[in-house]
N, C-alpha and C positions, 0 to 999 in steps of 0.2 A: 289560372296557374296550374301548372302539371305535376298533379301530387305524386309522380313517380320519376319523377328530375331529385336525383342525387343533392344533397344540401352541401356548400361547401364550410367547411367552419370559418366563422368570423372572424376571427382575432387567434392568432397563432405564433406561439414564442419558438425561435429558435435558442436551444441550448450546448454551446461547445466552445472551442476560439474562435476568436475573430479577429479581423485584421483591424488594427497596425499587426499585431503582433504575428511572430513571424512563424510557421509553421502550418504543416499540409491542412491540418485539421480548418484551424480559419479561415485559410484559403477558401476550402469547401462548405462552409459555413456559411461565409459573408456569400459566396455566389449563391449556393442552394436558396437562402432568403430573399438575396433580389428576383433568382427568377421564379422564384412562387408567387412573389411580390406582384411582377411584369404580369405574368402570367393571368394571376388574377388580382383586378385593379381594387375590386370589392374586398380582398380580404388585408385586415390590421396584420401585418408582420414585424417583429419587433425580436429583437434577441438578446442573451445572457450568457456573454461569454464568462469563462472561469479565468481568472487573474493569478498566474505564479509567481512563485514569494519576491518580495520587493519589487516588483514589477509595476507600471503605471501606463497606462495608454492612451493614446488620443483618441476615443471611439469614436465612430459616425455617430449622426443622430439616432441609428434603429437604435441602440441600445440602450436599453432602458434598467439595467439592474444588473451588475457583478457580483459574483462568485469569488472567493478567498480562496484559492485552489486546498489549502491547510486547514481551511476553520470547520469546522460540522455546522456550527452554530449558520452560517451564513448560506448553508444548503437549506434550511429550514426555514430561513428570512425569505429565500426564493421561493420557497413552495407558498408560503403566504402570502408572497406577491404576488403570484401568479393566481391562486385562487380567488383574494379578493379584488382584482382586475376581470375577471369572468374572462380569463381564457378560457377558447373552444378544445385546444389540442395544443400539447407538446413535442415537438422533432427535437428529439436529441442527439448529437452524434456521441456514439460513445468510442471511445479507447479510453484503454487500459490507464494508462499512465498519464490521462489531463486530468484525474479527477485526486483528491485528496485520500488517503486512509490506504489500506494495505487491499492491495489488488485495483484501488478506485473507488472503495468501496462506501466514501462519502454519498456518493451519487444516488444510494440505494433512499438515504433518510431524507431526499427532496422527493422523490417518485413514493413515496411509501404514503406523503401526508396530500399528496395530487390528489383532486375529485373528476378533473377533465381525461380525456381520454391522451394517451402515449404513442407515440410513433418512435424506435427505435432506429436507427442505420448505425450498423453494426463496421466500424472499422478495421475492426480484428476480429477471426473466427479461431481460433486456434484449435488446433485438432489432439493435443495433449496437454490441456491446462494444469496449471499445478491445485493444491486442493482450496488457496483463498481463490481465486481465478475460477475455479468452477464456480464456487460457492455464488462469487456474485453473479456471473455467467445465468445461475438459475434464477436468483429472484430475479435479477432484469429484467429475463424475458416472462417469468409472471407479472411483473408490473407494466408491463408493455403489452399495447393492444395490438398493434403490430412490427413483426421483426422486419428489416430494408438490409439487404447483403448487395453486394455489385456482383457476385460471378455464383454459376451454378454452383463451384465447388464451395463458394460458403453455406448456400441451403445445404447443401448434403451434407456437410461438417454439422448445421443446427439440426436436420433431422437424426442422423445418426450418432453423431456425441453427445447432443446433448438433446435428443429425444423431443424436440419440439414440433410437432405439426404443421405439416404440407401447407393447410388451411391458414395459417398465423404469418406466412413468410412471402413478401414480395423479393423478385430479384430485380432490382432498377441500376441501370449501369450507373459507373460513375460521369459525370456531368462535364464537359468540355467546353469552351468555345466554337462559337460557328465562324471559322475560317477556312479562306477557298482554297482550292488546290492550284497551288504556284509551281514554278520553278525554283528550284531552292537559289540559282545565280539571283533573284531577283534582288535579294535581302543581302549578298555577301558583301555589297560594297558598304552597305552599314558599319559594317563589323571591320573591315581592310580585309577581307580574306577572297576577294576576286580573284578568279584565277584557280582557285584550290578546291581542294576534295572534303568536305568538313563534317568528322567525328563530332556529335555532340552526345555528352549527361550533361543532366543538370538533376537540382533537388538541394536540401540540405546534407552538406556533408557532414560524414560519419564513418565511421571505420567500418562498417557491415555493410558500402555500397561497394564496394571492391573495384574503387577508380583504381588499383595499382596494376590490376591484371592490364587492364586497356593500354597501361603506360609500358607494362612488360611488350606486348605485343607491337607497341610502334615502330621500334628498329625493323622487324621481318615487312610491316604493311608498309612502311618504308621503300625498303628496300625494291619494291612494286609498283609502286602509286610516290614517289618524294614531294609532291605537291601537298601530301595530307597534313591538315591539322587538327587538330583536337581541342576542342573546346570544353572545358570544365567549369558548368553556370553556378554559383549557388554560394551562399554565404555558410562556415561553419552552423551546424545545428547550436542553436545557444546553449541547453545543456551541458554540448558536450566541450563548446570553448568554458562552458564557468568550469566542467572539471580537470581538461586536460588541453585548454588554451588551443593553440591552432597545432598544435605537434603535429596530427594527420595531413592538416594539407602541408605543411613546410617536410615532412617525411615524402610527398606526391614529388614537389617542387624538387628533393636532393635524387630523388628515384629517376624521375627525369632526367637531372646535369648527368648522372651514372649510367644510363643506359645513352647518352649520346642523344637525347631527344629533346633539351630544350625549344631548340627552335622551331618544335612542331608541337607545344603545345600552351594554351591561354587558357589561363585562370582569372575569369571573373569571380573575386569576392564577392559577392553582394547579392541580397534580396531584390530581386526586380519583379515590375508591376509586371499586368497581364500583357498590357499592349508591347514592352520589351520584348515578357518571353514569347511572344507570336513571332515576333520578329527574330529571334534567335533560334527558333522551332523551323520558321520559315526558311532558313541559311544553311540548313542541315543538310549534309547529302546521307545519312546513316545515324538513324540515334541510337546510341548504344545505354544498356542496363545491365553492369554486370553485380546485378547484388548477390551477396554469399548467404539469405536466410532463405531456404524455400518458403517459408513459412509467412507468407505474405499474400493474403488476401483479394488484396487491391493495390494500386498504384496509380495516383493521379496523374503521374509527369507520365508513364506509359499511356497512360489514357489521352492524354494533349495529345503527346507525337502522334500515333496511331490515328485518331481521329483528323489529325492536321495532315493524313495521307505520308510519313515519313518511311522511308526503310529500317526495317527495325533488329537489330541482334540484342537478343538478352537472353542472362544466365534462366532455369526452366524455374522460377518461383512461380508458386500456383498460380496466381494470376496472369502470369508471362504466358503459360502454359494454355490458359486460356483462351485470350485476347488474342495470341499470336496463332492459333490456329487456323486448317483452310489457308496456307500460304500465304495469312497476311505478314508474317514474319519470320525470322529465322532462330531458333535455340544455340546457346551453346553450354558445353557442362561446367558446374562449378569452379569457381579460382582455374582458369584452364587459360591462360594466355596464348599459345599456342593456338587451340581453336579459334580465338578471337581474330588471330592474326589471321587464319586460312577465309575466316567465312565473311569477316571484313575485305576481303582483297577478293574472293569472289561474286559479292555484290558489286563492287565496284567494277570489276572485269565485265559483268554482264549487267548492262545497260536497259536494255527491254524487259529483262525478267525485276530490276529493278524497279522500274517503272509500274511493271505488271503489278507487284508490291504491293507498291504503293496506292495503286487505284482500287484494289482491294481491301486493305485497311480504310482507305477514305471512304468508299464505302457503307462499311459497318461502324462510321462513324457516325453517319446518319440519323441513327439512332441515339447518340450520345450528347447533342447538343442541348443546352443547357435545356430550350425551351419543351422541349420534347422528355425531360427526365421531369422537368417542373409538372408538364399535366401527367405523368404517371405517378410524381409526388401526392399529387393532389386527389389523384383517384384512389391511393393506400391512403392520405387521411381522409376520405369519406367513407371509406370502407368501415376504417376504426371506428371513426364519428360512429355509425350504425351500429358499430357493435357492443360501443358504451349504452347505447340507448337500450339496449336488452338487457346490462345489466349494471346501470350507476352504483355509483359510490356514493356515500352519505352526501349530502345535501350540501354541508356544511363544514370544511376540514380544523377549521377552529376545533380542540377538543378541552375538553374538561381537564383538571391537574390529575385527578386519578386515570385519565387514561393516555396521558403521555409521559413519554417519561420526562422527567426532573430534570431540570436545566443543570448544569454541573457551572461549577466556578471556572473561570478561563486561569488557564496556567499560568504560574507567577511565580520565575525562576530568580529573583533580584536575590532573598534571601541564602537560597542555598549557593551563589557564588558570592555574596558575603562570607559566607562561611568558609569556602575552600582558596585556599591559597597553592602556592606553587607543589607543595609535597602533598598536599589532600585536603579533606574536609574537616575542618576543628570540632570536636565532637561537643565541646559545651558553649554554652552562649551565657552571658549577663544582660540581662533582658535582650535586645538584639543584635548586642557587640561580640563579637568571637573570645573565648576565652583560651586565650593561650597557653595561659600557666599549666589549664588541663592537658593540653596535647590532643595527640588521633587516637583511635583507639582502629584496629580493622574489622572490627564488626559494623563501625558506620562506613568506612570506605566500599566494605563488600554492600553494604546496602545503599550507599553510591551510584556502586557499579550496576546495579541492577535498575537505578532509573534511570541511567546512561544507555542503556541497551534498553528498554521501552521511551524513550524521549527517543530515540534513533526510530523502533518500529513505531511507534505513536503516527512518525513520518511529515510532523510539521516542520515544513523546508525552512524555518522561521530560526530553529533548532538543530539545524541537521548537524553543521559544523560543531557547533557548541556540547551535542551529546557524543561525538567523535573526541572531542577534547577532555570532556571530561571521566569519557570511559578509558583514556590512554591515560591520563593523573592515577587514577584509583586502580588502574592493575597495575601501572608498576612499581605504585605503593605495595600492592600485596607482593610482587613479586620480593621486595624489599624484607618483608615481612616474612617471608616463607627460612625459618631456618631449614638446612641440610643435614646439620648435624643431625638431629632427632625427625626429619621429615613434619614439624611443627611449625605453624602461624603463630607467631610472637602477635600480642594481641594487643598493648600499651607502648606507643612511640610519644614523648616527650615533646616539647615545640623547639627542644636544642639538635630533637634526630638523636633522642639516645635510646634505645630499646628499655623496654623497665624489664621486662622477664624470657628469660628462654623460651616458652613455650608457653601459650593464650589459652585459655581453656577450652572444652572439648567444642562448646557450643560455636564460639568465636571461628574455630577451625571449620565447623559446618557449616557456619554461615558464609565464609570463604567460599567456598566449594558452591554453595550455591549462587554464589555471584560468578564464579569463573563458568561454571555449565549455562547458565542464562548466556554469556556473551558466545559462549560454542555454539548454542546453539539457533538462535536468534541473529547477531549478529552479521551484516555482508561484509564489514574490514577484514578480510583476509589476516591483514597482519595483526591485526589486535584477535583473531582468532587462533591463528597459533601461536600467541604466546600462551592465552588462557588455556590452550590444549597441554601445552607441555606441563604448564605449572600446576593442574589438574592432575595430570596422571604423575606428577610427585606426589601430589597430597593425600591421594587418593587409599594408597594403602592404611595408613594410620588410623582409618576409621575402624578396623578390625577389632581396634583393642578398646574401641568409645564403650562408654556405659551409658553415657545422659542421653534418654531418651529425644528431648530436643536438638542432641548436633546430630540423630539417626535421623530425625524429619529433616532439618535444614538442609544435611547432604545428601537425603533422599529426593528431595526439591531439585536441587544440581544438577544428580546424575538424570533425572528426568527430561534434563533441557539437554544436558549434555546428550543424550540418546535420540533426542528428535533429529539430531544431526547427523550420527553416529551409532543407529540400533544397532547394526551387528558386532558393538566391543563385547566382547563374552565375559572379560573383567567386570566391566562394568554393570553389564546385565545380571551375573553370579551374585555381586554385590548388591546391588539393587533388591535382592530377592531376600538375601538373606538379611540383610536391614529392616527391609519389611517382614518379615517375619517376627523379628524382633521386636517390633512394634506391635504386633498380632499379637502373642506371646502375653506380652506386659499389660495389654489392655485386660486379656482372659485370665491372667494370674491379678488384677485389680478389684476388676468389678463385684459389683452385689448389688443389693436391693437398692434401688434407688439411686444408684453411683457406677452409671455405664462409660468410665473413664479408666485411663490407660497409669495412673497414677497416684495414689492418695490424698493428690491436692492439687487444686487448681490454682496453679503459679502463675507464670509471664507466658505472653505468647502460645496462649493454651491453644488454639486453632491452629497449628499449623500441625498438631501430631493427627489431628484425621485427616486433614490435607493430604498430607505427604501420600497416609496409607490409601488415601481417597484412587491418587493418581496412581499408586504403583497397581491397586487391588482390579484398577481401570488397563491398565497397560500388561499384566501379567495376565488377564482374563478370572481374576481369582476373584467368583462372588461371595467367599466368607470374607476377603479384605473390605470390598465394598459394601456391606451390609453393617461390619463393626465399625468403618468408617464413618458412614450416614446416622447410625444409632446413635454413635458417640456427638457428632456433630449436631443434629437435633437436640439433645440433653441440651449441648453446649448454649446452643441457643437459646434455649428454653431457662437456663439458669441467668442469661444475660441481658431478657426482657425485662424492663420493668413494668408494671401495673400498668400504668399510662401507656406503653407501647413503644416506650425507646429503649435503644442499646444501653445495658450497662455494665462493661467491663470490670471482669473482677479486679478490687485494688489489690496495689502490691502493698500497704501496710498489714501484712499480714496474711496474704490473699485468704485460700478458703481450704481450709484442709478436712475431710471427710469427718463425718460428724462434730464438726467443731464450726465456730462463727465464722462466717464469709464478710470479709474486708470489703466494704462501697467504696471507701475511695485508699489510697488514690490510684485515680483513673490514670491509664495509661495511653497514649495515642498506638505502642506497637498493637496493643490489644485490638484495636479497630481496624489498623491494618492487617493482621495477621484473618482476620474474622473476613474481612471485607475480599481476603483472597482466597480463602476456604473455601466460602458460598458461590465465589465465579464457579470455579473447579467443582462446585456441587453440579450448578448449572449446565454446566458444560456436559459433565459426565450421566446427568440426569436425564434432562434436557424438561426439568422442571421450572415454572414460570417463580416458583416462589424462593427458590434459593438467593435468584437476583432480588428479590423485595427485601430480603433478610441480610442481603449485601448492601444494598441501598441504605438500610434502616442504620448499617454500622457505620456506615460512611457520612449518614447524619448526623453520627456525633460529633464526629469534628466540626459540622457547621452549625450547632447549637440545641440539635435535638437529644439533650441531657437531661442531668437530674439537675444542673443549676439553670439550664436553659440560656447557657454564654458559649460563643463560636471559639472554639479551641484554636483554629484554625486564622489566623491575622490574614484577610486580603489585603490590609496593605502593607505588609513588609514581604508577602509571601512564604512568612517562615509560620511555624505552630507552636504555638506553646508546650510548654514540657508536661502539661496532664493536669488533673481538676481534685483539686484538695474541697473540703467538705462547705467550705464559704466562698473559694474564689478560685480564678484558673492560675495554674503556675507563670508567671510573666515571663519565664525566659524560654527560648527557642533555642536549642539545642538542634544538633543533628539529627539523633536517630526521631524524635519528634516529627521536623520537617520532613525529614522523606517517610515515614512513616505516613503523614500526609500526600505527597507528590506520587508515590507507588502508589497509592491509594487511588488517586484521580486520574493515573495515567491506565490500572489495569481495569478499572470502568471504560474507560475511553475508549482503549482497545478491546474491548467487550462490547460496544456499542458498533464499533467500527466491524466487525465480524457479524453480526446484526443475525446471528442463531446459535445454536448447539452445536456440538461438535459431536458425531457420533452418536445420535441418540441413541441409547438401548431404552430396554423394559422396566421400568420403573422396579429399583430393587424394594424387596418384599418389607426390608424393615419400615419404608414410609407408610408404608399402609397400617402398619404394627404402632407406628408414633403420631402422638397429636400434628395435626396438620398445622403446618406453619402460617402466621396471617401475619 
């Protein structure tokens, strides 16, 4: 045996879509695996595609384990598949948008607990990511042994963007079929189109492929060539028919009858196999690409034509830019109907230079058929393979309970639409029937609203619709709610819809505000964005004259969402300032020995006043905000542990007022939410491991780690109990309760889906001053 022959790995999972299901990604998938397969007969190939919401598919036999594109939990079931199966390597293709979490970023918690080595092929390079998009962009490619791009210009986007190594990056083109070079007459009697001149795209459509220019341009190529027809291959992209149905192609279809061009152009609907589009590839006299995103990497359907010897015009997207150089094709500039018309009518005028094209493209296709990308496949996983051998991963990915994190409870929405009806959400419950006679109150609707706009980013497609609906119920309840008269949240509505008071108190009013700035800022509904913008900058003055230190944190909470959207409002930011301040102020006219808090007593909701000032003292750059913050916040917690090491929230019978008895119970569920969102925001701002333990710890209450050691939290009605009296939990599930719980589990969620810190600075000086948290 020749101990310096390359090993190939054994057994190797491909991870991305797969066909049935219809898009590029699969497409490339199911082939890459066969012909690594073909290629080499010795090695197990086998793959895990990712499943979008309600979707079901008829797999081939390769597959052997799916993906929930929404769940986390089932990115972790893969990673355990795959390691106690002793896979060699993983190929994953990655985009953006096939994976679950915000940016994809489910993808990061299956590669994170992998012990075998990673092979990336990167289908999107973007050269201006936005900051979750880098964010995963980077650990990817640390968790990847190596990176797989199709065009120069994506190495040079991963060395220069995003700083990866020459060393770590193969370029292997995209992968084609090996078909000859025809006559395109050979194939047109298939189709009825003998005799003619034949335009093709194909792909899924989508409004960013710019078939309208091509259809602009047919009257003038017309006018030249009347024998042309155009052909348009490709079934609506499914996305985009679940969101806006076929509008795009029946807008193609009326753009046509208008410009006089029906009868020169066919619309095949439909997804067709390989052997079709060869066939439809092969009928082509000019494939056209006019997509409107430069920003495009790769292109498979370019990759066919080009490599099938076609003549080629397309818009200059980087790839276009690429592939079509050395005269294997011709550019034309963006949305430009016009040039489309001149440079289609001059390939078809000149014959030989067409030709010429073409046999140049065919060419450099050479290089692109399947079999020839599969052994260069193979030669980047034996590379990797080597270079895990230098430096494995534990043995063993199974880990211990203290070193992973905590499985979280799967989401359980039945209660909280028990609870809400047509005008909003019933703020009390009898054990877990809605209590009517109570009415709404809009402190729960704004606390609604705000797990409406995280069940939206949470981003479980399962959800999507449903936190759309329920974020439209709950603001135009507030908008309901918002008097003009006195620019005040009326705070108590009846179940007859009859106001109880003019004006809600100061707290109610801030809590408002923070439910309207979350949906600003957060939020992609446009139109549920400006409503909550307008009704925001109503409310927004009245906080001038607040006193309760808690509506100064709740609408300090607000305008912080509301700024991530909108940092340059100078209102907003003046106000933000001087609120904190205000908070500052009260903490340093408070405190004393032993008592580093912002007010004489520790009441409701005490974590959210270092919160607030946590994030402004973070956003203003101001380290005496951040320093009183964390001080106060430590205390906090520090007074909330019990001996045993569980959360325990100061009670509201009495809570705890400075040198006087501190209230045990009764517990309240906001108290664990308000604590369990403090410590993210610690973390965040920190970028300390232990603030999330300290969050975790709070978030244990609800699931029984108490002083009665009973789960506050009901998995099966989905609601929570109203808080824990000194022998038993409260039986009724109330509102602020239940989302009190659901905010709780959704902004873990999205803290786990973010999978780091956000901004780490220097660990401010007061942790090193305060006993370490365990």
């Amino acid at each position: 045996m020749d101990a310096t022959k390359p090993i190939l790995p054994k057994r190797i999972a491909f991870i991305g879509n797969y066909v049935p299901r219809q898009c590029g990604i699969a497409t490339f998938t199911t082939d890459l695996c066969e012909a690594v397969a073909a290629e080499s007969p010795e090695t197990a190939c086998f793959a895990l595609p990712v499943n979008d919401a309600d979707a079901t598919y008829a797999y081939p036999p390769r597959v052997r384990f799916e993906l929930e594109e929404s769940d986390l939990a089932s990115y972790r079931r893969a990673a355990d598949f795959l390691n106690i199966n002793n896979v060699d390597l993983v190929c994953l293709q990655h985009e953006f948008g096939i994976f679950g979490g915000p940016a994809g970023s489910h993808i990061l918690g299956l590669l994170r607990d992998l012990r075998m080595a990673v092979v990336t092929t990167l289908h999107t390079v973007l050269r201006e990511p936005d900051a979750q998009q880098r964010k995963v962009m980077d650990r990817l490619a640390r968790l990847s042994d190596r990176l797989i791009v199709m065009s120069q210009r994506g190495a040079e986007y991963l060395r220069t963007v995003y700083a990866i190594p020459d060393s770590k990056i193969d370029v292997i083109p995209h992968g084609i079929p090996d078909v000859p070079f025809v006559d395109p007459n050979f194939h047109k009697d298939r189709f009825g189109v003998e005799g003619k001149l034949v335009l093709l795209s194909f792909g899924l459509l989508s409004p960013n492929k710019g078939i309208e220019y091509v259809i602009e341009a047919l009257p003038a190529i017309r006018k030249r060539h009347p024998e042309v027809i155009y052909i348009v291959l490709g079934a609506t992209h499914p996305h985009v028919k679940q969101h806006d149905g076929e509008s795009y192609r029946l807008s193609l279809e009326r753009l046509a009858r208008t410009r006089g061009v029906e009868g020169n152009v066919l619309f095949y609907d439909r997804f067709v196999s390989l052997e079709e589009l060869v066939e439809f590839i092969g009928a082509a006299d000019i494939y056209i690409t006019p997509y409107l995103n430069p920003a495009q990497i790769t292109s498979g359907t370019l990759a066919y034509t080009v490599g099938a010897g076609k003549a080629v015009i397309s818009t200059p997207y980087w790839y276009a830019e690429e592939l079509l150089a050395e005269g294997r094709g011709l550019l034309v500039p963006f949305a430009d109907a016009a040039a489309i018309a001149d440079r289609v009518a001059e390939v078809l005028d000149n014959e030989a230079e067409r030709h010429a094209m073409r046999k140049r493209a065919y060419m450099l296709g050479r290089d692109m058929i399947w079999p020839v990308v599969a052994r260069r496949y193979l030669e980047s996983f034996t590379r990797a393979q080597q270079e895990r051998t230098r430096r494995p991963r534990p043995a063993l990915a199974v880990q211990t309970l203290d070193k992973r994190a905590p499985e979280l409870p799967l989401l359980n929405l039945n209660h909280l639409r028990r609870m809400t009806d047509d005008t909003g959400m019933i703020q009390h419950a009898s054990y877990t029937i809605p209590n009517y006679r109570e009415g709404y109150s809009s402190d729960d609707i704004a606390r609604a609203l705000i797990v409406a706009v995280f069940l939206e980013e949470d981003g479980e497609d399962d959800y999507a619709g449903e936190a759309a609906a329920l974020a439209t119920r709950h603001l135009a309840f507030l908008w309901n709610a918002f008097n003009p008269a006195n620019n005040r949240f009326r705070n108590f509505l009846s179940y007859d819809r009859r106001w109880l008071e003019e004006a809600g108190s100061e707290d109610s009013h801030g809590r408002a505000l923070w439910g309207l700035g979350t949906v600003i800022g957060r939020t992609e509904h446009p139109g549920l964005r400006g409503a909550a913008d307008q009704l925001f900058e109503a409310a927004l003055p009245a906080l001038e004259a607040f006193i309760s230190p808690r509506a100064w944190a709740f609408s300090l909470l607000g305008i912080q969402e509301y700024l991530l959207r909108f940092s340059g409002d100078r209102v907003a930011q003046n106000l933000r300032k001087e609120l904190a301040e205000r908070l500052l102020e009260s903490f340093r006219r408070c405190r004393g020995p032993g008592w580093p808090w912002f007010e004489d007593k520790l009441s409701y909701c005490n974590a959210v006043l270092p919160h607030a000032l946590l994030l402004c003292g973070h956003a203003l750059a101001r380290d005496d905000m951040k320093d009183v913050a964390l001080q106060a916040l430590v205390w906090l917690a520090d007074q909330q542990r019990s001996v045993q090491g569980h959360f325990v929230p100061v009670g509201s019978n009495g809570f705890y007022p400075r040198g006087g008895e501190r209230a045990r119970f009764d517990q309240q569920p906001v108290e664990a939410q308000a604590m369990v969102s403090a410590c993210l925001a610690a973390q965040k701002v920190t970028g300390q491991v232990c603030w999330g333990q300290e969050a975790q710890r709070a978030f244990d209450w609800f699931l029984g780690r108490n002083d009665l050691r009973l789960p506050v939290y009901d998995a099966a009605t989905g609601g929570c109990r109203d808080g824990m009296h000194p022998d038993r939990t409260n039986q009724n599930q109330g509102a602020e309760s239940t989302l009190a719980f659901i905010h709780s589990l959704l902004e873990i969620r999205l803290a786990e889906h973010a999978d780091a810190t956000v901004d780490q600075l220097p660990v401010p000086k007061v942790l090193a001053e305060q006993k370490a948290l365990t």
